[in-house]
KEVEXMI-991061 format. One line per field, with one value per residue (C-alpha): y, x, z; residue number from 1; residue in three letters. Coordinates in Angstrom, 2 decimals, always signed. Layout:
N
v <- Y,...
u <- X,...
w <- Z,...
num <- NUM,...
residuo <- ALA,...
//
This chain:
299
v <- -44.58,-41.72,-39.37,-36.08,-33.53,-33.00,-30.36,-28.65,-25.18,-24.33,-20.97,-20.85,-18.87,-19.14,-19.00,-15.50,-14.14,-14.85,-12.95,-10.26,-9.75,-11.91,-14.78,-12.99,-10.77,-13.87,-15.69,-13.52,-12.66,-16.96,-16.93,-13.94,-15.59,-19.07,-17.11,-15.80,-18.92,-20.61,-17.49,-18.84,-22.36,-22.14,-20.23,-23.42,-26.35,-26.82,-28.73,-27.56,-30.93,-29.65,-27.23,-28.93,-26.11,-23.74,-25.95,-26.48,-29.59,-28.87,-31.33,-30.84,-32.60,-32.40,-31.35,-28.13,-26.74,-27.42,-25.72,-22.68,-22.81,-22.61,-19.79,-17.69,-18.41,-17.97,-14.46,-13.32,-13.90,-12.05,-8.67,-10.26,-7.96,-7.73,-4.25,-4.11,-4.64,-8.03,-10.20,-13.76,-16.78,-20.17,-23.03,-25.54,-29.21,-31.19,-34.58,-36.36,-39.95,-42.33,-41.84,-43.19,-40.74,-41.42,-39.36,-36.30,-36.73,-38.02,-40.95,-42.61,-43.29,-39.98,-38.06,-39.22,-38.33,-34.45,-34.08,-35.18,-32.73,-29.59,-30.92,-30.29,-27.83,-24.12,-20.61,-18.94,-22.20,-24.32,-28.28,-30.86,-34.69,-36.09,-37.26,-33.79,-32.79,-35.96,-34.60,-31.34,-29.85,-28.90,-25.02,-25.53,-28.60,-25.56,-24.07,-26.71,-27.11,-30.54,-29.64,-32.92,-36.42,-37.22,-39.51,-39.93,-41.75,-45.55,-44.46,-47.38,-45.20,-41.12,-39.16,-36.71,-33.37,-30.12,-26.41,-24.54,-21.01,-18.01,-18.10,-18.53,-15.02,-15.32,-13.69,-16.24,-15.92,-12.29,-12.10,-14.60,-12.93,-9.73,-9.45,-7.77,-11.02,-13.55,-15.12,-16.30,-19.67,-21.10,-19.92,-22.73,-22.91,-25.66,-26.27,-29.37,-30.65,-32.90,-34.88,-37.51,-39.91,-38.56,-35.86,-34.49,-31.59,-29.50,-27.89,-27.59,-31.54,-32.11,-28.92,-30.56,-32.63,-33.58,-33.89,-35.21,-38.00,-40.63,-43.24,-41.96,-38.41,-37.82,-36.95,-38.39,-37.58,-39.63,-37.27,-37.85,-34.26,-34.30,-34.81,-37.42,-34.89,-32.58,-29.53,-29.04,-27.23,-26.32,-24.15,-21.44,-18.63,-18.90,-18.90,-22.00,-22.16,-23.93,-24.44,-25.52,-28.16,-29.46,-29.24,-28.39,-25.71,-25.53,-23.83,-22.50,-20.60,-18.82,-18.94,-17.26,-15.34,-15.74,-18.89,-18.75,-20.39,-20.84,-22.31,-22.94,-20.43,-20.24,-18.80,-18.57,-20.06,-18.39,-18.96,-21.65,-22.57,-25.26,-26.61,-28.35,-30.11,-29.37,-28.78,-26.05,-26.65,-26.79,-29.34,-31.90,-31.31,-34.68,-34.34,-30.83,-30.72,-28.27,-26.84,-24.32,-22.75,-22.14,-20.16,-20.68,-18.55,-20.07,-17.97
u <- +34.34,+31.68,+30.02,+31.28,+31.71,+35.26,+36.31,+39.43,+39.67,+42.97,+43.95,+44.37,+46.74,+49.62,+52.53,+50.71,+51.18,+54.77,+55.38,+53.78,+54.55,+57.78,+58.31,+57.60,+55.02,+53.21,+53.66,+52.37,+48.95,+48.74,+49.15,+46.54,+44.21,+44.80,+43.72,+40.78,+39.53,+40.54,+38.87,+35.47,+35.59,+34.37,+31.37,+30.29,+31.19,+34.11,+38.01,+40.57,+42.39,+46.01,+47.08,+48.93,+50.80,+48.23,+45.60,+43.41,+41.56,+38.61,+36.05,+32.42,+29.85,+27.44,+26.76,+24.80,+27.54,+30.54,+28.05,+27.68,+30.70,+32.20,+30.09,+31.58,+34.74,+34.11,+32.50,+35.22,+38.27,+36.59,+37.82,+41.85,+42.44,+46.17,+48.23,+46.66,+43.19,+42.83,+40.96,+42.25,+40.47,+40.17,+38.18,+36.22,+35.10,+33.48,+31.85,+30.13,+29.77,+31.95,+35.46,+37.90,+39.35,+43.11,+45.91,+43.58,+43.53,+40.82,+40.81,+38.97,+36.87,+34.89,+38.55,+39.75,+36.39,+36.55,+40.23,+39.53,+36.50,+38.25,+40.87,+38.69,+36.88,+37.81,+38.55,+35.92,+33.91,+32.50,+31.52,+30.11,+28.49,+25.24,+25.82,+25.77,+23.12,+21.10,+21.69,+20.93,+17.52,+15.13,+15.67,+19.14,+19.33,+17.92,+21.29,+23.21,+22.88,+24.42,+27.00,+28.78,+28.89,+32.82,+35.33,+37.53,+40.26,+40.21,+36.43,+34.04,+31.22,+31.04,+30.25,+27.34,+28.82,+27.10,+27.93,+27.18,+25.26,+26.13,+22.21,+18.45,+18.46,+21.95,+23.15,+21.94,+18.47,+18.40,+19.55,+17.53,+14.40,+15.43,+12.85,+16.14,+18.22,+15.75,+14.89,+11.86,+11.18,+10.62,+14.19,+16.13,+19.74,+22.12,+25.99,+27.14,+30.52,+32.32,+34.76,+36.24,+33.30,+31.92,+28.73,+27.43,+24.81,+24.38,+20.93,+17.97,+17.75,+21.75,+22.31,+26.02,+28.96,+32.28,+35.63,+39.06,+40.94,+39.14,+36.67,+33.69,+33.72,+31.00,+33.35,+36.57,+39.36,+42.83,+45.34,+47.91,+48.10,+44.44,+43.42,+40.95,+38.23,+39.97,+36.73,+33.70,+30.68,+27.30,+24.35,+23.79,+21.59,+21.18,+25.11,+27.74,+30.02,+33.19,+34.97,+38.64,+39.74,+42.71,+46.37,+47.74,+44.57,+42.45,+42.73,+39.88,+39.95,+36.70,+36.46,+39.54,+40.29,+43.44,+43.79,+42.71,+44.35,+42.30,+43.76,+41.21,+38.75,+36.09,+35.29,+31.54,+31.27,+29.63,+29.51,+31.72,+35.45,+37.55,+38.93,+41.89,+42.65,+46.03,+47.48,+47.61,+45.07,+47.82,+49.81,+47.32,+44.53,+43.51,+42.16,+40.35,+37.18,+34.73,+31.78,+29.09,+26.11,+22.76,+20.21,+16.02,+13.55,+9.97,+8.02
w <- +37.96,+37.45,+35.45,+34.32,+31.96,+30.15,+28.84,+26.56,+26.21,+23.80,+22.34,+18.85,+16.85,+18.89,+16.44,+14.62,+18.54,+18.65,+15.38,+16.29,+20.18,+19.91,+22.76,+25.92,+24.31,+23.71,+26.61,+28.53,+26.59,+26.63,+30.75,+31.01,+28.64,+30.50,+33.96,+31.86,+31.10,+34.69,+36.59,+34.98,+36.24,+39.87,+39.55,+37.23,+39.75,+37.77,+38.18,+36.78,+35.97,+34.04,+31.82,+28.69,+26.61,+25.78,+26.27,+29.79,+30.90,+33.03,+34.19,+35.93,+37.58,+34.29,+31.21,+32.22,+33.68,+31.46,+28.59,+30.91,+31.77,+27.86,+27.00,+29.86,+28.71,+25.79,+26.32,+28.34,+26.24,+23.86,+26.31,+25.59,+23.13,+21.75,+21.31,+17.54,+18.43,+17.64,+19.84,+21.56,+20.27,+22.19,+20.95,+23.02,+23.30,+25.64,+25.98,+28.76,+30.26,+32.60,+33.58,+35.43,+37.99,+39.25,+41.30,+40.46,+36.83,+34.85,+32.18,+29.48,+26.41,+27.19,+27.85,+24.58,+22.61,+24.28,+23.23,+19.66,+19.60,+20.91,+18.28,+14.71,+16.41,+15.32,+16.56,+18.60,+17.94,+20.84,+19.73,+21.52,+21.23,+20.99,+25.06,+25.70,+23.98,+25.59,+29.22,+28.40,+29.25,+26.49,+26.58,+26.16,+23.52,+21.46,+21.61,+19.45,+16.16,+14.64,+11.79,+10.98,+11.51,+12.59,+11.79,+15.15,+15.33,+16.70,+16.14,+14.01,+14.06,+13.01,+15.77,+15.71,+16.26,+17.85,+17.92,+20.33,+19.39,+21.74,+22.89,+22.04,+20.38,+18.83,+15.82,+13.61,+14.63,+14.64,+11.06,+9.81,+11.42,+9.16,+5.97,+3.90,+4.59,+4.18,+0.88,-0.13,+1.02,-3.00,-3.86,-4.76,-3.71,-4.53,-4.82,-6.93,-6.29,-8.33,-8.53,-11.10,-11.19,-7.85,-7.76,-4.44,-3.99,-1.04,-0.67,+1.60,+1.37,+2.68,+4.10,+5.26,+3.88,+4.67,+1.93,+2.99,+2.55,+5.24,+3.20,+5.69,+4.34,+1.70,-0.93,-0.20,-2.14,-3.36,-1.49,+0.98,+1.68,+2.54,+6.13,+7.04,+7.41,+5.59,+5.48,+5.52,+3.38,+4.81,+3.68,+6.25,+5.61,+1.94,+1.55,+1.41,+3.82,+3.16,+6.76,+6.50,+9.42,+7.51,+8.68,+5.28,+4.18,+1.55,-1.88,-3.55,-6.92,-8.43,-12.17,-13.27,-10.13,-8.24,-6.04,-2.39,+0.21,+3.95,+7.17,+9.80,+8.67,+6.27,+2.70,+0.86,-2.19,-5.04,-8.80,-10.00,-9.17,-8.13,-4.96,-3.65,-0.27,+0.73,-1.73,-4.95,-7.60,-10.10,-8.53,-8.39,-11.27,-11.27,-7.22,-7.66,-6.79,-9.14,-7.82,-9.10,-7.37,-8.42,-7.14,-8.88,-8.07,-9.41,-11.81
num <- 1,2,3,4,5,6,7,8,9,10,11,12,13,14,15,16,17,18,19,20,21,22,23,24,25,26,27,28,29,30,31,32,33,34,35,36,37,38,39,40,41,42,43,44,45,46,47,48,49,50,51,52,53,54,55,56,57,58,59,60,61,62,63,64,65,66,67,68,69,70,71,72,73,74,75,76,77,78,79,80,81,82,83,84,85,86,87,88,89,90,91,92,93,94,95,96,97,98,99,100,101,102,103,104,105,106,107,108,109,110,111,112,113,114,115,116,117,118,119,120,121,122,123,124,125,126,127,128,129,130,131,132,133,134,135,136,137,138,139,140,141,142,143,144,145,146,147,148,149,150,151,152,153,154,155,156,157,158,159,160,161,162,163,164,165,166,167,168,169,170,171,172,173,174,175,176,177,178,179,180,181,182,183,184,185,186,187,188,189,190,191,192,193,194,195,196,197,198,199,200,201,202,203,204,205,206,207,208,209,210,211,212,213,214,215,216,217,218,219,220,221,222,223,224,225,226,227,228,229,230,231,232,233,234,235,236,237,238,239,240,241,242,243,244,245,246,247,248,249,250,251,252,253,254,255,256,257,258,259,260,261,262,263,264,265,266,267,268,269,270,271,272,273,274,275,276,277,278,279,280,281,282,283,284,285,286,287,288,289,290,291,292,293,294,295,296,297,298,299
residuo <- UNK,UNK,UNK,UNK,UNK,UNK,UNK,UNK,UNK,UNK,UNK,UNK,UNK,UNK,UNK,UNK,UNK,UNK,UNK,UNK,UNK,UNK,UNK,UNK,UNK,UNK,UNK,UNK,UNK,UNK,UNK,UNK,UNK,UNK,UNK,UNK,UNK,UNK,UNK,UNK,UNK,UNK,UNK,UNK,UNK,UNK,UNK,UNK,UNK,UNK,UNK,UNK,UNK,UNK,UNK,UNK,UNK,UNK,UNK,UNK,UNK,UNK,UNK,UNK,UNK,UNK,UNK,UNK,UNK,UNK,UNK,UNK,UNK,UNK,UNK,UNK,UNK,UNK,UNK,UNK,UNK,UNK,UNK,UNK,UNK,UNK,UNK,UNK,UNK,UNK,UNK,UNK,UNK,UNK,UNK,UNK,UNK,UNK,UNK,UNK,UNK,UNK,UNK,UNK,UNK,UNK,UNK,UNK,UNK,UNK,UNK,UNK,UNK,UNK,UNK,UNK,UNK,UNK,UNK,UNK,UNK,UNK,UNK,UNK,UNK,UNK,UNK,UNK,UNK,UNK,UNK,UNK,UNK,UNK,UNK,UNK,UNK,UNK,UNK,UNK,UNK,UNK,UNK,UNK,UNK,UNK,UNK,UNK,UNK,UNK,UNK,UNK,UNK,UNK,UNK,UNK,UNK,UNK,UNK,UNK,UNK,UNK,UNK,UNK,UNK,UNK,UNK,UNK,UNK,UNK,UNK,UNK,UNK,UNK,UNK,UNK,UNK,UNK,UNK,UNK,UNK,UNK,UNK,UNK,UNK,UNK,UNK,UNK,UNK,UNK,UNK,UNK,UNK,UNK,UNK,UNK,UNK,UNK,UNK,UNK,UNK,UNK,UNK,UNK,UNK,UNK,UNK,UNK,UNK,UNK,UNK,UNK,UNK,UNK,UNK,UNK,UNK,UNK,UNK,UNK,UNK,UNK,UNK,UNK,UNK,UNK,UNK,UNK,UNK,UNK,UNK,UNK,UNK,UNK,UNK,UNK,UNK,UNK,UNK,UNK,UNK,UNK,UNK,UNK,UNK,UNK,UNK,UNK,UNK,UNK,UNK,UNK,UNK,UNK,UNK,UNK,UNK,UNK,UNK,UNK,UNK,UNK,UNK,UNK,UNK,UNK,UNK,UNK,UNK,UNK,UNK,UNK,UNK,UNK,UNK,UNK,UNK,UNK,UNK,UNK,UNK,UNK,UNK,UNK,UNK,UNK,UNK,UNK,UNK,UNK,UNK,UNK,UNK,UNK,UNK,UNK,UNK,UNK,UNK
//
């Protein structure tokens, strides 16, 4: 038994690669971006435990490291770029704590946890738990932002669950320091979401909520083609993210518009519309979830 960092680094979008570079086209942009990842691991103190599919287990001796460590990895598969242009993704979890180690592999309550992180956690994303951010030191606690409260499975309680922003000075913060993209700090924004005899509001109050099909989600849904957490939606910069997590997608319609459909990706929602977890919004009108946003500026 002892404490370490563990780590899952997968890369996402596999079966898109094999369509467009066919099988050996693909495998071998997978193996380079695999050696990517790997050729960032010792500099950070790192083990490279076992590679499962397109997936690699890493572990290291803390939490500092393994957060390092993802942001390099991060950062470097950005330069993967495929024959079109487009760039590999990965996505990354990792937890912290006790572990058992045996015949060089590592086991465990903590092992388990990372897996299921890296598992809901989304391209070019890194995610992380609230043992992480504990061991952390200040300056870098400042680097994760806590988007969700889980629902893992074999899990009795939700899980606090933290992103990982690039750095201090990030995008984020840059664009929110920007007087043109900044809105006053009266304005009012709120989306309601309802459903049946459910209402929930998403505003500077409850900046995040969860929808799918598990009873812990804040709005959960009567679906079977609905996963457990099934999305999210979260107010970020004066805009409402909805961020799909789902295996079967989301669908999302705007007023009259044409129907949307997102897989592991996100859409903003504006105006008024309707949404659907897994399934069309025709199929099952019953389960569609409305929403409308408002935006009041005080006179």
């Amino acid at each position: 038994m002892g404490k370490l960092a563990v780590l899952f680094a997968g890369i996402c979008g596999s079966a898109a690669l094999h369509e467009k570079l066919g099988d050996d086209g693909a495998q071998r942009m997978v193996a380079q971006c695999i050696a990517t990842m790997s050729s960032k691991i010792p500099a950070h103190g790192g083990t490279l435990v076992k590679t499962i599919g397109e997936e690699i287990m890493i572990t290291f001796p803390g939490a500092e490291q393994a957060f390092n460590a993802a942001c390099a990895m991060q950062g470097a598969v950005e330069s993967n770029v495929l024959p079109d242009g487009t760039p590999m993704q990965i996505r990354i979890g990792f937890n912290y704590g006790e572990v058992i180690n045996e015949s060089l592999d590592v086991f465990g309550n903590v092992v388990n946890v990372a897996s299921r992180v890296a598992a809901i956690t989304r391209a070019g994303q890194i995610m992380t738990t609230h043992a992480v951010f504990d061991e952390l030191p200040e300056h870098m606690q400042g680097k994760l932002r806590e988007i969700l409260r889980a629902e893992l499975k074999d899990k009795k309680e939700r899980l606090a669950i933290y992103q990982v922003t690039a750095s201090s000075d990030d995008a984020l913060n840059t664009r929110s320091g920007i007087a043109s993209n900044r809105k006053s700090t009266d304005q009012k924004d709120e989306l309601q979401l309802r459903n049946l005899d459910q209402l929930l509001k998403v505003s500077n109050e409850c900046r995040t909520v969860t929808l799918g099909r598990g009873d812990a989600c804040d709005m959960p849904v009567r679906n079977d083609l609905a996963s457990r957490l099934h999305c999210l939606i979260e107010l970020r910069l004066g805009k409402f993210i909805l961020i799909d997590q789902s295996s079967n997608g989301t669908y999302v319609q705007f007023g009259e518009g044409a129907e949307q459909r997102i897989s592991r990706e996100e859409i903003t929602l504006h105006g008024e519309g309707v949404i659907s977890l897994g399934v069309e919004c025709e199929d099952m009108p019953d389960e569609v979830i409305e929403f409308s946003v408002t935006s009041t500026q005080p006179s």
